[in-house]
N, C-alpha and C positions, 0 to 999 in steps of 0.2 A: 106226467105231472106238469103242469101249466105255470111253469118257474113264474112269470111275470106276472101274472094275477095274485099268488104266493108274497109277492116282493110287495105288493100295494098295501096286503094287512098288516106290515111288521111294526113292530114297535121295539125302542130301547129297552136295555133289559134292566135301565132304571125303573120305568112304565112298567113293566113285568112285574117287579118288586113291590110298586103301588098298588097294582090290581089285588094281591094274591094279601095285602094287610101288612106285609113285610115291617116287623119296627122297627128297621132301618133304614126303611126307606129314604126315607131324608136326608141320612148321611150318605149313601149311596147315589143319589141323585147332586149333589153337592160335590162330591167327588169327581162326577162326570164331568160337571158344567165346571171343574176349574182344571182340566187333566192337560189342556194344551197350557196352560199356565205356569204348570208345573213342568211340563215340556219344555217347555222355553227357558224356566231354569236351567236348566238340565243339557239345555246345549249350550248357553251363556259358561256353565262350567265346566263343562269337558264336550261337547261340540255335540251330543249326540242330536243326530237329523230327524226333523219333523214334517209333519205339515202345515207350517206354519202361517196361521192366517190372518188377514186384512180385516184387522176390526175399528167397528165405530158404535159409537151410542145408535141405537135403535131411530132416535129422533133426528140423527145426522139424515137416516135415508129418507123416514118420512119428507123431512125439511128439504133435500138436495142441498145440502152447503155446499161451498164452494172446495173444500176437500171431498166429499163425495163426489163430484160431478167430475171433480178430475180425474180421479180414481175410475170414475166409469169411462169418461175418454181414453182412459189409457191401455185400461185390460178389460172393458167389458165384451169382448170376444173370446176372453177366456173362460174355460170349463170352469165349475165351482162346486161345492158343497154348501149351502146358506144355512149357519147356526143361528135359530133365534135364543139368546140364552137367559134368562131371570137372573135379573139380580136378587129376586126373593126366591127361595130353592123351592116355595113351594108351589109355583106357578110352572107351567108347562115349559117344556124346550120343547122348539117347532124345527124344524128342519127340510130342505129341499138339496137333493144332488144332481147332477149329471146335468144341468144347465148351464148355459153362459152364464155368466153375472150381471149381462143387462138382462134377460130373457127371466133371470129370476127373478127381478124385480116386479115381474107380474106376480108374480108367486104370494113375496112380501106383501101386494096392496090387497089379498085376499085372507091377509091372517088377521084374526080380531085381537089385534091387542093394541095397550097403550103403551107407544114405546118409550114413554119413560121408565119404561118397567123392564124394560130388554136392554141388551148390547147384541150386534148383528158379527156375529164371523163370516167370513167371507175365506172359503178354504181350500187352495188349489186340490183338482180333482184330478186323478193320474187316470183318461180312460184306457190305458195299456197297460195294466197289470199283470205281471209276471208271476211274480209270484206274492201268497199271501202266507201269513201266518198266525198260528193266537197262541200262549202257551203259559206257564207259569214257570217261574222260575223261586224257588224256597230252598230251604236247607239241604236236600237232598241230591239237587240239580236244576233241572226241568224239562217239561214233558209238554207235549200238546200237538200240534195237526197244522201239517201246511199242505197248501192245493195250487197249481197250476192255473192262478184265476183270480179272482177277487174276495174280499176277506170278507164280505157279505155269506161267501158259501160256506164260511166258517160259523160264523156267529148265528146264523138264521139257520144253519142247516139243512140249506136246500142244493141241490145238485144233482144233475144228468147222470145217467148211466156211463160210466168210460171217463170220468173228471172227478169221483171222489177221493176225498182228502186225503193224505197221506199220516201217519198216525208216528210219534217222534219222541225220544228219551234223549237225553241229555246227561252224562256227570260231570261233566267238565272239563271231561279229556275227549270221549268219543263220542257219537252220535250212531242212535239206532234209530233208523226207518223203516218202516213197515206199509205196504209193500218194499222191498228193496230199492231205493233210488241215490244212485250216488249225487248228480246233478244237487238235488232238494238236499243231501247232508252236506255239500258244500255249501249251497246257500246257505244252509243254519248256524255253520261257522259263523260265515260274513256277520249276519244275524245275533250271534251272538257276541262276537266281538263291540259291538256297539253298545253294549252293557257294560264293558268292561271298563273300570274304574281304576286305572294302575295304581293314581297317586292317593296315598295317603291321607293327605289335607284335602282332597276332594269328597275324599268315602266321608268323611268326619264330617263333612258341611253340607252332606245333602244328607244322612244322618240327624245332625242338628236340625238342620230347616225343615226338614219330609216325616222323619222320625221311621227312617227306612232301613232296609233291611240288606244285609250282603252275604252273598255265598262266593267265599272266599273274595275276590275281589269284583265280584257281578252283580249289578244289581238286583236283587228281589223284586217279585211281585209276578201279576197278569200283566200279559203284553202283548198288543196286537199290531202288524208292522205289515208293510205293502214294498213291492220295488217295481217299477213303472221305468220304462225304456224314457220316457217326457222326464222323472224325475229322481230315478235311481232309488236310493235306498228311503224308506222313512218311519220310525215307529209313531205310531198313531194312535197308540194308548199305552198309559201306566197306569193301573189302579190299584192302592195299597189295600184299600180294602178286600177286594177279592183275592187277592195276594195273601192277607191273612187266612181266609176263608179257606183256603188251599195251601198253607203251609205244611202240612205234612200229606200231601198227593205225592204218591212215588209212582214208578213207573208203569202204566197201566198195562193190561194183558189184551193182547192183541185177539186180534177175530181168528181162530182156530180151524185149521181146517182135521173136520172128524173121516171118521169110516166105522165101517161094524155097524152093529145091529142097534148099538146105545145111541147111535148118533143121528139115527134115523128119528129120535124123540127127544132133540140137542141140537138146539140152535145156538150158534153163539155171535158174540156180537160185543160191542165195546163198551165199557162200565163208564155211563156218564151220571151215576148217582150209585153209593154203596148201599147196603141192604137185602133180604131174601124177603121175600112172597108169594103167596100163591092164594089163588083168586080163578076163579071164572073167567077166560077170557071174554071181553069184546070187542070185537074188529069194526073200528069206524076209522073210516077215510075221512082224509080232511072234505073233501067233496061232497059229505054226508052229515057234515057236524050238524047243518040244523034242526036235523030230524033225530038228533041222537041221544038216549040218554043211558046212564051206567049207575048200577047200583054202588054204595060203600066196599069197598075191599075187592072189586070187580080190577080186573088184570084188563089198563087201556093198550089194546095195539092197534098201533097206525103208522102211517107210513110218513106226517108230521107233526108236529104240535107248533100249530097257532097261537097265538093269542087269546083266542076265542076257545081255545082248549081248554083252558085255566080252571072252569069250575070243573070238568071232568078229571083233571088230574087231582083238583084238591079232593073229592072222590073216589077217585081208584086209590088201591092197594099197593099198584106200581104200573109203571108203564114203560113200552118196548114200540123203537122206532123202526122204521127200512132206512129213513137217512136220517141226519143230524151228526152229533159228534161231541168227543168228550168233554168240548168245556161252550157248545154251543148255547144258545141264552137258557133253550128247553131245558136241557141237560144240568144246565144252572139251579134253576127255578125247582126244579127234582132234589135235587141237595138239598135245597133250602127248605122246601116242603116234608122231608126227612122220607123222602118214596124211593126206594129202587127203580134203576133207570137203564134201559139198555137201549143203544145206539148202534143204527149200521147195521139191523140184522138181517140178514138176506133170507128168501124165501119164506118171508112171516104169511104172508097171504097163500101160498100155496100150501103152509103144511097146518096153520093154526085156522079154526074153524071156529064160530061164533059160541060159545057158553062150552066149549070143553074147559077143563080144569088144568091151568099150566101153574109153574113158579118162575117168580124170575130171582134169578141169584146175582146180584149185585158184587158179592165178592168172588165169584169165578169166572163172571160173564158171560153167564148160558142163560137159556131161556128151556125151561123142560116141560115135557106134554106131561101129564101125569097119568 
């Protein structure tokens, strides 16, 4: 699989939300574009560490003022993430990573927009990531997937053979990983201690300001968080909205390993959308999408889901991936579409064949031949 080719078609999984008709989309997209803001709260009150970035009006960079220009003498050799962000939610956010900050400014003079319509982030970019993480954290605990790599393999669902993700429960006292890694549940302590809210007067004022949420004294919600040797710890997202959307996710069932004769017609793999169906397999590769089409109630397997997936998933019955992961954007967009969704299923191409007849069961996490 051609990871970088993969990496050029992504899109936010606000843009996800837009494509598929989402009504809330708007709200969800809004939430994005203010989530370091609310970060920034958030370490003003109890310190919690960000990626905190160097922002200016849109028309500061067109212009060069005389604070931008400084700004670019001083750290434009350093790596960056560039956020173009709307001040009207319903205008595009443009984005550019892994450049310098002067290097992006090519980037900038090729986006068509009028920046008085923008403010530019400017986001330190950790290229040494250790480790990543996404996860939700609700009334029950929480749960989610860290990887040895970059949080992109989380969210996009894309990853090499021998680097995927590590799959994670949480109640508050102990930590389950899956595969076994003690390393990764020590990180998720660290990890999750940066949640934690001891005092009183604080829980009550990010409460009042956020209208947020606590398990016992940790903050609720989705959380995506990176730690880089350049910049140690940092969470990189809060979103209450999909925090809601996930308040009652409990701890999911891990990718099983079968034997016997039942298992031979028993794939399993990790529930990234609840629900049963059964449908008609058809196997299209991402490498196949633009010759591909699927009837209604048709069972999609693949080994990703793009963007370009979308009108086939709003189509299929349900759909079963080889990679992705439980709260990856695909994996998301599956919930919200109300499809069964299985993730991480190993050997789909060698044991499912084009128009046999499977189910996928969403509540036990298998995939069955029928």
């Amino acid at each position: 699989m051609d990871l970088s080719k993969l990496y050029q078609t992504q899109i936010s999984l606000t843009e996800w939300f837009q494509r598929m008709g989402h009504k809330d989309s708007e709200a969800h997209r809004k939430e994005d574009n203010e989530k370091r803001e609310r970060l920034a709260v958030l370490n003003d009150l109890f310190g919690l560490p960000f990626d905190r970035p160097t922002q200016f009006p849109a028309s500061e960079v067109t212009d060069r003022s005389d604070r931008f220009v400084a700004f670019v003498d001083e750290r434009g050799d350093e790596l960056c993430a560039l956020r173009l962000i709307p001040f009207d939610a319903s205008l595009p956010k443009l984005r550019t990573r892994g450049a310098s900050i002067r290097d992006s400014l090519d980037w900038f003079a090729l986006q068509n927009i009028d920046p008085s319509n923008y403010k530019a982030d400017f986001v330190p970019h950790a290229a040494n990531q250790e480790w990543s993480t996404i996860f939700v954290v609700n009334e029950h605990g929480a749960l989610g997937q860290i990887v040895a790599g970059t949080h992109t393999q989380l969210t996009q669902g894309f990853y090499n053979e021998g680097i995927e993700p590590m799959t994670f429960s949480w109640d508050g006292k102990s930590v389950e990983v899956h595969p076994k890694n003690h390393v990764a549940a020590e990180h998720l302590f660290d990890v999750f201690e940066l949640l934690h809210v001891k005092e009183k007067s604080i829980r009550d004022e990010i409460v009042k300001r956020f209208d947020a949420k606590f398990f016992g004294e940790y903050l609720c919600g989705y959380f995506e968080s990176i730690s880089s040797k350049e910049f140690g710890f940092w969470i990189v997202d809060w979103n209450r909205l999909l925090g809601d959307a996930y308040s009652q996710l409990r701890s999911p069932l891990l990718t099983k390993e079968g034997s016997g004769e039942v298992d031979r017609k028993t794939l399993h793999g990790q529930i990234g959308s609840s629900g049963i169906a059964s449908g008609k397999a058809r196997v299209i590769r991402a490498a196949e999408l633009a010759s591909a089409e699927i009837d209604v109630g048709d069972i999609l397997i693949t080994d990703i889901t793009t963007p370009d997936f979308l009108p086939l998933m709003q189509k299929a019955g349900g759909v079963v991936t080889r990679y992705g992961g439980i709260l990856s954007h695909a994996a998301i967009v599956c919930r919200e579409l109300g499809k069964p969704c299985l993730t991480n299923v190993k050997d789909i191409f060698e044991k499912i064949t084009d128009g046999i007849v499977v189910e996928v069961d969403g509540e036990e996490g298998v995939l069955r031949i029928m």
